[in-house]
N, C-alpha and C positions, 0 to 999 in steps of 0.2 A: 504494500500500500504506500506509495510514493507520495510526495509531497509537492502540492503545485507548488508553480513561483511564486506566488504570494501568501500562502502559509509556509513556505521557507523563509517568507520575509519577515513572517509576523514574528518567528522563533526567533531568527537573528536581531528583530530590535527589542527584544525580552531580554537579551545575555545584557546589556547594564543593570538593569535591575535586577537581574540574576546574581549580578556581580556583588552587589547590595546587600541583597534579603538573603541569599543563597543558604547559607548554611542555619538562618531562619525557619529558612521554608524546608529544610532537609530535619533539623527537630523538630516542629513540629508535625511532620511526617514518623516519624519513628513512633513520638509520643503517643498519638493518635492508631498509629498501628496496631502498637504494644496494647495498648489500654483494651483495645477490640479483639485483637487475637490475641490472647499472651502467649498461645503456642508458640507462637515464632521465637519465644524467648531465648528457645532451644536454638537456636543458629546464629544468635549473633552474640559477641564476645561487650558483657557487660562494662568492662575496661573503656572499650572505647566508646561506647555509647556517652557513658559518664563524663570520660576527657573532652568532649564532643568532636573527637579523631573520625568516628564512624562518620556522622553527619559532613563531615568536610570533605570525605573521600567522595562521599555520593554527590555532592556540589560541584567539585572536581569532576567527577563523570560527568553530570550535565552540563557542565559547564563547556568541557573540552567538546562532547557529544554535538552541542549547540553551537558553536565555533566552527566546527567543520562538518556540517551536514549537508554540503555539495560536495565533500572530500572526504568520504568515510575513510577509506584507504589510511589516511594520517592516522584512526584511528587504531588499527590493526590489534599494536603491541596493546594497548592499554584493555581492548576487549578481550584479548587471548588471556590475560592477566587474569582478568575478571572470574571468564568461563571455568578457567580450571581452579577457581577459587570456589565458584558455586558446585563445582561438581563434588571437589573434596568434601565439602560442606551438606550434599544430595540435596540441591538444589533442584525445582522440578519445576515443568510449566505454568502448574495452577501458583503458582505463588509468584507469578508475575502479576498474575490475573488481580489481586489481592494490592500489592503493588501499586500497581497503575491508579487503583480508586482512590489509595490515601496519597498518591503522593501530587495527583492534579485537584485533587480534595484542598491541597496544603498551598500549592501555586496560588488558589482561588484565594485561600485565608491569607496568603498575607502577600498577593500582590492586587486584594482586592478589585478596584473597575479597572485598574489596567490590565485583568484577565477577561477580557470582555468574549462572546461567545465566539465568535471568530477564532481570537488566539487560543482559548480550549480545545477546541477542536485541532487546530495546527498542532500542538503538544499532545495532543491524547495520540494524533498520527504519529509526531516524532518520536515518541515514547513507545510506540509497536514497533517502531523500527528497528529501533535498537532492540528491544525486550527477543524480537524474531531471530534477531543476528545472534543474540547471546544464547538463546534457547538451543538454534539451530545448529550452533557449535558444542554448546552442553552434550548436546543426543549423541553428536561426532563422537565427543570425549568418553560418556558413558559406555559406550557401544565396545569403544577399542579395551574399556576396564574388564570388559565381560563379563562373566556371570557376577563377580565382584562390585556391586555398584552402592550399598549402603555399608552396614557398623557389621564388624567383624570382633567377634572377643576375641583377645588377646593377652595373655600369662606372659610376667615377668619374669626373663630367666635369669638374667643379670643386671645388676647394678654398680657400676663401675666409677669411683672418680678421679676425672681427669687432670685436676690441680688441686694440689696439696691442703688447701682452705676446703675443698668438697663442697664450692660455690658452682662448678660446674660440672656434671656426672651425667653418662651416656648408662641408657638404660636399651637393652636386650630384648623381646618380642618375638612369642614364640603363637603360633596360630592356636586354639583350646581346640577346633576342629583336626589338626593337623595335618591339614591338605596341605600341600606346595602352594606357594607365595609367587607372587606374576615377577617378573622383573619389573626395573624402574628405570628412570633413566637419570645418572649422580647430578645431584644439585636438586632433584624434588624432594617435596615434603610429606606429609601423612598429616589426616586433623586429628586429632585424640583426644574424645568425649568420652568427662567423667561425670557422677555424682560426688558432691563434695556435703558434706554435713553441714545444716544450716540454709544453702541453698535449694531453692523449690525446683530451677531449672537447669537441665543438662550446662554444665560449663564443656566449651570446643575450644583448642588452640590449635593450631599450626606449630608443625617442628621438623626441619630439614631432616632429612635420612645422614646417618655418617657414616656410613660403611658403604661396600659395593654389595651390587645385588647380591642376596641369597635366597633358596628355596625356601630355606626352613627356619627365616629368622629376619627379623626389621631391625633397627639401630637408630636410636634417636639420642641427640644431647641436648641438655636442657641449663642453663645458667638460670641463678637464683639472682631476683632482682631483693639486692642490697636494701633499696633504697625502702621499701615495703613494712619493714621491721626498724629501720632507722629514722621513720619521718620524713627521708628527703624525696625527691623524686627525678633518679638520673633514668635516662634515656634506654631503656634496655632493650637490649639487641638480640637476644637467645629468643627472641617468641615475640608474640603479637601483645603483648599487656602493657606497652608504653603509652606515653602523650601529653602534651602539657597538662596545669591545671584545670580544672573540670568547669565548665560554666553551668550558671543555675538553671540555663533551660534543658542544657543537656541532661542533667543530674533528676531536673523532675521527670523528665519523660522514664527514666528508669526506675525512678524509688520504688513505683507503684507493684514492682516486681519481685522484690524483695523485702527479705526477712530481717534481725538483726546481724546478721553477717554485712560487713562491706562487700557488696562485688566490685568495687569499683576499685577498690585498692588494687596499685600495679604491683605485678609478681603473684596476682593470686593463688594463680593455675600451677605455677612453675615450679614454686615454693610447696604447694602445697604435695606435689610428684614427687619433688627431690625429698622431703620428711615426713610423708605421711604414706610414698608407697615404695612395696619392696619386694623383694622375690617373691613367686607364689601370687602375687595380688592381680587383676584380673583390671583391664581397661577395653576401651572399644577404641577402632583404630578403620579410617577409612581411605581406601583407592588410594596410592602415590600419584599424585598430580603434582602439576607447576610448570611453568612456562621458562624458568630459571633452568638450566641444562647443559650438560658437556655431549657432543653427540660421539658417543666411541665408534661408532660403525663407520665415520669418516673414512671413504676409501685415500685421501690423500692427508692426513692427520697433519697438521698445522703445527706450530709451538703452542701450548699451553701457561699461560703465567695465572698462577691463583694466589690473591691478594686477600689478606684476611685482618681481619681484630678480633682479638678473643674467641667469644663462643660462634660469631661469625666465619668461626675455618669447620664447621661444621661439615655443610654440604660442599668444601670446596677438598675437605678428606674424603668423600664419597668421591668427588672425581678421580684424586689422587691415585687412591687404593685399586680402581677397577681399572686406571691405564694401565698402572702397575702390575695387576695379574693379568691382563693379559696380553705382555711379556715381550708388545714389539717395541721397547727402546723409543717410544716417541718424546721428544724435549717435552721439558717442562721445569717450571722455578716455582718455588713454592715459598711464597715471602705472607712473613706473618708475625703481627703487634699483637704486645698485653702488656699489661697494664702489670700484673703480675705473672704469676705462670701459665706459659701456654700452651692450652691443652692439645693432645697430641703430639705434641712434641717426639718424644721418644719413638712414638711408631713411625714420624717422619724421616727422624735422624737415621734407626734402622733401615729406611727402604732406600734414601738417601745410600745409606754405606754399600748399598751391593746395585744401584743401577747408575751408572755416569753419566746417565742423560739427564737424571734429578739434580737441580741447581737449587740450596734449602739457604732461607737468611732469615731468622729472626732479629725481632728488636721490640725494647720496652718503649712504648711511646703509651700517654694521658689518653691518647684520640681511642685507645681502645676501650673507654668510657664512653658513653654516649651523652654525657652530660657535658663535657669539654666543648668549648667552642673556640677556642684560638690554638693555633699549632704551637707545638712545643720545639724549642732549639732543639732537643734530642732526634723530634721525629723528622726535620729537615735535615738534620744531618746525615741520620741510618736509610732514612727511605730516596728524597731527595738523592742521597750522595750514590747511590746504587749503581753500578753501571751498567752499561745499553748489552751489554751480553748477561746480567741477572735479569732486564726485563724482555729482552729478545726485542729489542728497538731497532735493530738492521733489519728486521725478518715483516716484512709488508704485511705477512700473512698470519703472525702471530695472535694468536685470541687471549684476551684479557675476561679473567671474571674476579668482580670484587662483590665484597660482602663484610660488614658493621656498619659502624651508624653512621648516619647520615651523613656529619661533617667528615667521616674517615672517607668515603665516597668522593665525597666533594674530591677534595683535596688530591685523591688519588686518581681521580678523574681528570682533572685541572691540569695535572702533571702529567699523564700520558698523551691526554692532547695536546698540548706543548710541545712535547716532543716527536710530534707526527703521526700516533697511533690516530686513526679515523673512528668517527664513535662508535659507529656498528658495530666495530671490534671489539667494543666495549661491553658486558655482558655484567649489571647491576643486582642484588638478590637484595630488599628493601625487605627488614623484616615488621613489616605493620602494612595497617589496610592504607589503600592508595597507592601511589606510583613514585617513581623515584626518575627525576633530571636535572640534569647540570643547570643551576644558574647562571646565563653569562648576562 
């Protein structure tokens, strides 16, 4: 259902006011949601509801959606994002359906007469369009998961941790059914829905895989956000539970959901994995998706440089480990900040001592906090100082993927565009809802 030229027009002189109200009209949409279905409670991660992180991603979406709606195309990366976030999640058709009523319900409430019926109608079309794109990729995605498409129980077999403090530990997953486990592809994640005490509704988070594929077992690492137990609120990079402070509209649209537990407190979910479960104990775990990926099947493999901070070398040890077995000598440099000790280390350094194509450099740099916001003389010196054969800067074809917060991004991104790497080659893993670009 296409949009004439003049309801393309009506959309495109809505984005100022969009630009305005936006993340008004996006709480109020949740608020209103929630309050009428609270099922949905189950799917969205009450952290960011509260922070009102959620709400600014979906203003972002229509915002950028609205922006280029004679240029979907521009769109691509950011829908693919999306898709395989709703799949992880078992996202399904009719809950667009649902969707659509509260959130051109919300347009109405607070951009008032300037939604007048005309431009309703233009937005109820631009709103299928997209909802059809995202859908019609969901099915794609679902389809290729196979019979595999909702919550799977899954037993802990191991608990493992990774620096000395036991702030970051990589936990083991073993199927309770015990059928063979699909491959994945390194750099995806899994959503992991628990019940937590006190809470009414299913809590879901995201968490990269850190191991290479296996039949008979998942790998996940999880960092405890500090900040949750100490009062402050740094930027946390291992999961989806970060975001500034909370605004009051956000925070009402959620109260009405809960009990005296905070959901809204950051490191909920993470903290509560890392000390409240352990071998033996039993979680649900859906489909490896993600748009974020190393492709190993590359009939002509490329250099690899994987760029990390902290618990953000996560899914970039999933790429690692699976080049690594299997066993053709492809380049790669594996450069990685902490702040303290950095996890994995050891299994790096051994793969490191038996294959000479591994090029390994750590360094302690602040930026592996996500609460940092100016560079440190340390991390200009250790990263900055690097040379063009640790990041494969001669090689056109070299592929870059980074992964921690956002300012560690920046800055690493900043830098290899500087020095001629092209963006595309650039390959971002943003751990929170929305999208991650360079500002220039």
């Amino acid at each position: 259902m296409a949009l004439t030229r003049r309801e393309t027009e009506l959309v495109n002189e809505t984005i100022p006011a969009l630009r305005q109200h936006g993340e008004h009209i996006s709480t109020v949409f949740y608020k209103s949601m929630l309050r009428d279905h609270p099922e949905l409670n189950d799917y969205f991660n009450t952290v960011n509801l509260h922070t009102g992180r959620q709400p600014r991603a979906l203003t972002a979406l229509i915002l950028a959606f609205a922006s280029n709606i004679v240029n979907i195309s521009e769109l691509t990366q950011k829908l693919e994002r999306v898709a395989q976030k709703h799949a992880s999640l078992t996202i399904h058709p009719e809950h667009y359906e649902i969707v659509a009523k509260y959130l051109i319900r919300a347009f109405s409430a607070v951009l008032g007469p300037a939604m007048t019926p005309e431009v309703n109608v233009a937005w109820t079309k631009a709103y299928w369009m997209m909802a059809k794109m995202l859908t019609g990729r969901e099915q794609i995605i679902y389809k290729e998961f196979g019979p595999w498409t909702g919550w799977r129980r899954f037993t802990i077999a191991q608990k493992t941790p990774e620096t000395t403090d036991g702030d970051i530990v990589s936990f083991t997953f073993v199927p309770v059914d015990g059928k063979a486990l699909p491959a994945f592809k390194p750099g995806q994640y899994v959503t992991v829905r628990i019940k937590l005490r006190g809470l009414k509704y299913y809590q879901l988070r995201q968490y990269s895989l850190s191991d290479a594929p296996r039949a008979e077992s998942y790998r996940i690492t999880v960092k405890r956000d500090i900040g949750a137990t100490e009062g402050t609120n740094p930027r946390q990079f291992g999961h989806l539970d970060d975001g500034p402070p909370m605004s009051s509209a956000a925070s009402s649209a959620s109260d009405s959901s809960i009990g005296s537990v905070r959901p809204h407190r950051p490191g909920l979910v993470s903290n509560a994995i890392i000390d409240d479960f352990g071998v033996g104990d039993t979680v649900e775990l859906s489909h490896p998706a993600g748009e974020f990926f190393l492709d190993t099947n590359d009939p002509n493999p490329s250099p690899v440089v994987l760029i990390s901070a902290g618990a953000g070398a996560a899914p970039l040890y999933s790429m690692l480990k699976t080049v690594s077995e299997q066993g053709n000598g492809r380049p790669m440099s594996w450069i990685q900040a902490s702040r303290h000790d950095a996890p994995f280390r050891e299994r790096v350094e051994k793969l490191a001592s038996t294959q000479p194509s591994l090029r390994v450099k750590f360094f302690h740099s602040r930026l592996a906090d996500g609460d940092v916001i100016s560079l440190t003389s340390r991390f200009q010196e250790d990263f900055c100082g690097l040379n063009w054969e640790d990041l494969w800067l001669y090689n056109s074809l070299a592929l870059y993927f980074v992964c921690g917060p956002e300012k560690f991004m920046t800055e690493i991104g900043n830098h290899l565009q500087k020095n001629g790497v092209a963006p595309a080659r650039i390959h971002y893993e943003l751990y929170s809802v929305g999208t991650f670009e360079l500002k220039r």
